[in-house]
C-alpha positions in Angstrom: 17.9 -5.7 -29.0 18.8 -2.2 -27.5 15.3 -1.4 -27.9 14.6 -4.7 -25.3 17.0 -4.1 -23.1 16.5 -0.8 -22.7 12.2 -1.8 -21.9 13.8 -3.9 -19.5 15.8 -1.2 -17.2 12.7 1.4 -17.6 10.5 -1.7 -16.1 13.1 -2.6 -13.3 13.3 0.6 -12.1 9.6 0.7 -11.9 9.7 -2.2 -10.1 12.2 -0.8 -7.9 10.0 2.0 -7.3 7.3 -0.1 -6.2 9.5 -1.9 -3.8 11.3 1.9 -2.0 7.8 3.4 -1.7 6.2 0.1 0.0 9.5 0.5 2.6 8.5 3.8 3.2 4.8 3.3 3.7 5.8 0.5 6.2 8.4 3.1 7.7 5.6 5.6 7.8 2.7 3.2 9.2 5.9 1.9 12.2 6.5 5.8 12.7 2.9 6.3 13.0 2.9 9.8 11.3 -0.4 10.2 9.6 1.0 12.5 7.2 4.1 10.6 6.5 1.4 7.7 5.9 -0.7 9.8 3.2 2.3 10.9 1.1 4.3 7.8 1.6 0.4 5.7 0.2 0.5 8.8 -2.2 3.6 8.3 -3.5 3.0 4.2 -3.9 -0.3 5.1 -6.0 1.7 7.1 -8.1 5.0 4.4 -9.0 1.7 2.3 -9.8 -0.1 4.2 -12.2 3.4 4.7 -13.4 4.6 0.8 -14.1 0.7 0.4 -15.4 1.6 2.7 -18.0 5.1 1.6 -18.8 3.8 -2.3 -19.2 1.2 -1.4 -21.6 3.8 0.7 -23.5 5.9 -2.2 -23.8 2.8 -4.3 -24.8 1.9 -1.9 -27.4 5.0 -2.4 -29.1 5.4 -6.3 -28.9 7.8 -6.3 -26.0 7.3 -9.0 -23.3 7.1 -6.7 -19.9 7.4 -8.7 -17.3 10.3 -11.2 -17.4 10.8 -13.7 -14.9 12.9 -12.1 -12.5 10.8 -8.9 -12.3 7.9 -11.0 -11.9 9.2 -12.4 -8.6 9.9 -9.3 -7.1 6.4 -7.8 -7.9 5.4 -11.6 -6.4 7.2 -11.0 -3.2 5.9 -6.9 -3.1 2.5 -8.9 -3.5 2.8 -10.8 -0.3 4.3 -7.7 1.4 1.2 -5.4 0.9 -1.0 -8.7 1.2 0.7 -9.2 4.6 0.3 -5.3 6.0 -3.2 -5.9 4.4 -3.9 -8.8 7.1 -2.4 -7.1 9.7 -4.1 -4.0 9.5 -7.5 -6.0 8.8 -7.4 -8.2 12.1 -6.2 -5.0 14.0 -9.4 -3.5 12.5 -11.5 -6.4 13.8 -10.2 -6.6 17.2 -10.1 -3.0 18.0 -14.1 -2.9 16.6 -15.0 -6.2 18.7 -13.6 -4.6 21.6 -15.0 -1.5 20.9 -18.2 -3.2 20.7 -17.8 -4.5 24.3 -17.3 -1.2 25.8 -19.1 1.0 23.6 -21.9 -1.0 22.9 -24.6 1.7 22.4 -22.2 4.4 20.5 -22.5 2.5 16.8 -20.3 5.7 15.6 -17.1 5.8 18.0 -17.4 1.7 17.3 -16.7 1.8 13.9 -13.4 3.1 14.6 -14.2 5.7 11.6 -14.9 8.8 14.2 -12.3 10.4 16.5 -12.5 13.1 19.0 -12.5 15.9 16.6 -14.8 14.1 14.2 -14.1 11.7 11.0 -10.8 9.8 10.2 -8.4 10.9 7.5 -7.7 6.9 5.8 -4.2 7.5 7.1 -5.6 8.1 10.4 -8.2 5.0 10.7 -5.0 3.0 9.4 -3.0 4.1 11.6 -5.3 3.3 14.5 -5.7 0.1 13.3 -1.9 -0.4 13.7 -1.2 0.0 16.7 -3.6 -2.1 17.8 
């Protein structure tokens, strides 16, 4: 039973994880701090890779990983990056449809992929996205 319990906590704070480096990415995207952005989206990827590991561990050796409390908090993390995910996309398509109206022979600077000093970092094309 210590065995299980002890799965449990290493998964929460996983979990936990996930949800302090998705409120620092959203800091970072509000702050609009391209650099902030990349190590905050950095940091995310890694707490990922992270739980991936730790929920095939506890797989491995016949525990169940995910009980129901810790799935509804990686539910509602879910809807928190499919929301920014939204947000970002329809930012994307109104800043290229309006792009498209006053650029509409420059196909490069349209795609919202080239700035002034030449190709968007993702951060960067993100970040332009929202603050449209």
């Amino acid at each position: 039973m210590g065995s299980t319990l002890s799965e449990m906590q290493d998964l929460s704070s996983h979990v936990l994880d996930i949800e302090t480096c998705l409120a620092a990415l959203d800091e970072q995207l509000r702050s609009q701090d391209t650099a902030g952005i990349e190590a905050a989206s950095a940091a995310l990827h890694k707490v990922l890779a992270d739980a991936l590991v730790a929920v095939r561990h506890a797989r491995q050796i016949g525990q169940e990983p995910l009980p129901p409390a810790l799935r509804h908090r990686l539910a509602l993390a879910q809807a928190r990056v499919s929301g920014l995910q939204q947000s970002v996309h329809r930012a994307s398509g109104s800043l290229q449809r309006t792009l498209d109206v006053l650029l509409p022979g420059d196909s490069s600077s349209a795609s919202g992929s080239v700035g002034p000093n030449g190709p968007l970092t993702g951060a960067q094309a993100a970040l332009r996205a929202y603050k449209a």
